[in-house]
C-alpha positions as CSV (number, residue, x, y, z in Angstrom):
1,X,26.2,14.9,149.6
2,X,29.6,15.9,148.4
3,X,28.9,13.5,145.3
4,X,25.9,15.0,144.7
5,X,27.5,18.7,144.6
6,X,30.4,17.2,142.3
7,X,28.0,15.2,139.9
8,X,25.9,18.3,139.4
9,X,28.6,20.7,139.3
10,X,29.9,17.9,136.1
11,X,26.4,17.3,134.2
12,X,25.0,20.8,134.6
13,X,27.3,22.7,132.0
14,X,26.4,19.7,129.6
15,X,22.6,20.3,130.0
16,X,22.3,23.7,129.6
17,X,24.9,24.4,127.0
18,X,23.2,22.8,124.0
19,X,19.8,25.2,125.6
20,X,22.2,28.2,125.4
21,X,24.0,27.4,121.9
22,X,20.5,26.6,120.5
23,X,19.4,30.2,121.2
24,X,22.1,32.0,120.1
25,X,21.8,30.3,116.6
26,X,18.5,30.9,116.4
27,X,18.6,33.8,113.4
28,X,15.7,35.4,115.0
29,X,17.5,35.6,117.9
30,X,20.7,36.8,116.4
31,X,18.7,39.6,113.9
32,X,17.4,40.9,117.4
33,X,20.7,40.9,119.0
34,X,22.3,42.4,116.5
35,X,19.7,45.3,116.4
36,X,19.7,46.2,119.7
37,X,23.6,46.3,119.6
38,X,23.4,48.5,116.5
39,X,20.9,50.9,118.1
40,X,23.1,51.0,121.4
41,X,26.0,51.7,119.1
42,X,23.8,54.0,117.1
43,X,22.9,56.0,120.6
44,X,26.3,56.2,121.7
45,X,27.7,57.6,118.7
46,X,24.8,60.4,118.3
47,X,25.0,61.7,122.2
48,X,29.0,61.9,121.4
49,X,28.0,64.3,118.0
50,X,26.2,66.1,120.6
51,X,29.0,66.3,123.2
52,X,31.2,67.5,120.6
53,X,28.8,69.7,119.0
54,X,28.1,71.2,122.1
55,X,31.8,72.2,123.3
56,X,32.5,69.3,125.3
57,X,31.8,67.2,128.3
58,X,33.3,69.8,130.4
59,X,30.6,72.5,129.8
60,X,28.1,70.1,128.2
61,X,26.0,66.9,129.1
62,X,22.9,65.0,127.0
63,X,20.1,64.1,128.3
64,X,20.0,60.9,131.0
65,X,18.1,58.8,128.2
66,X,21.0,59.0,126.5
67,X,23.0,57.5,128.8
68,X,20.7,54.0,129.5
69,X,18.8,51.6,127.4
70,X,19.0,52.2,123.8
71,X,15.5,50.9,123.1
72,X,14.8,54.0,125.9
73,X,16.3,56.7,123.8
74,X,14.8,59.3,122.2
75,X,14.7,58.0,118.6
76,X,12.8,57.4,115.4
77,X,13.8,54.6,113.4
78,X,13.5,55.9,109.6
79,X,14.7,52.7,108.0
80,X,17.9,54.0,106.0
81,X,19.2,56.0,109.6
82,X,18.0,56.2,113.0
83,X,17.1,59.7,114.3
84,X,18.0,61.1,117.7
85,X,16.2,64.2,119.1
86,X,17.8,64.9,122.5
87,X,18.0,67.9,124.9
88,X,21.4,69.1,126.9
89,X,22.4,70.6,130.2
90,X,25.3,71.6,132.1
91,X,26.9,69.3,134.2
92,X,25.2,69.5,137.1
93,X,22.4,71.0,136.2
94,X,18.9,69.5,135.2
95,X,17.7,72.3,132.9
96,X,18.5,71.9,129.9
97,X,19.8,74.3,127.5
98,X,20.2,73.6,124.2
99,X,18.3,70.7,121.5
100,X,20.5,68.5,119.4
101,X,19.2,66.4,116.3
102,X,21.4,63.5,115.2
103,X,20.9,61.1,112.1
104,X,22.9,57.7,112.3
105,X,23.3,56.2,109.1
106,X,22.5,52.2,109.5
107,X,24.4,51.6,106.8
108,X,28.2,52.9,107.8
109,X,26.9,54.7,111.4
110,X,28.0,57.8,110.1
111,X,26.8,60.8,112.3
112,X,25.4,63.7,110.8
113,X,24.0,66.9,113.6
114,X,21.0,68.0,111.9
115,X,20.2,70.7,114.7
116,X,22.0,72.2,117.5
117,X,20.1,74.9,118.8
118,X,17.5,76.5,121.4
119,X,14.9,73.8,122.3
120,X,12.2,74.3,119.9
């Protein structure tokens, strides 16, 4: 039994590495991962415009999509920039306030707050 475990424990790593190397070299594998990181980035950097925009994190938090998946935000994709249309509340509190607008360029992520305002 003990050889068994040790023989496995030896060969697996062998088997399934050339599986997991092949994947990752795939380029429609690594165009995917590399937009979903880009949107996550992307996210992150439009809910922190908002958080600044908005006075802070001590008076001010976005919306919970904001805070998960980045293919769950509230987004358009507009080809040049991703859009970001997200509501705010104070911490604590699930009514939200206030609706910020963010573009994120693709190109440099640059953040630009298009709106920051009553929720239209």
């Amino acid at each position: 039994m003990r050889y068994f475990i040790l023989l496995t424990l030896l060969v697996f790593p062998f088997v399934v590495s050339p599986i997991v190397r092949a994947q990752f070299t795939d380029p429609i594998v690594q165009a995917k991962v590399k937009e979903i990181e880009a949107l996550s980035r992307a996210k992150n950097l439009a809910r922190q415009a908002g958080e600044a925009a908005n006075g802070g994190l001590g008076v001010y938090r976005a919306e919970r999509s904001m805070h998960g998946s980045a293919a769950q935000s509230p987004y358009v994709d507009k080809g040049d920039f991703w859009l970001f249309t997200f509501k705010g509340s104070a911490p604590g509190s699930d009514t939200p306030f206030i609706e910020t607008e963010v573009r994120v360029d693709k190109a440099d992520f640059k953040t630009t707050v298009l709106y920051n305002g009553a929720i239209r």
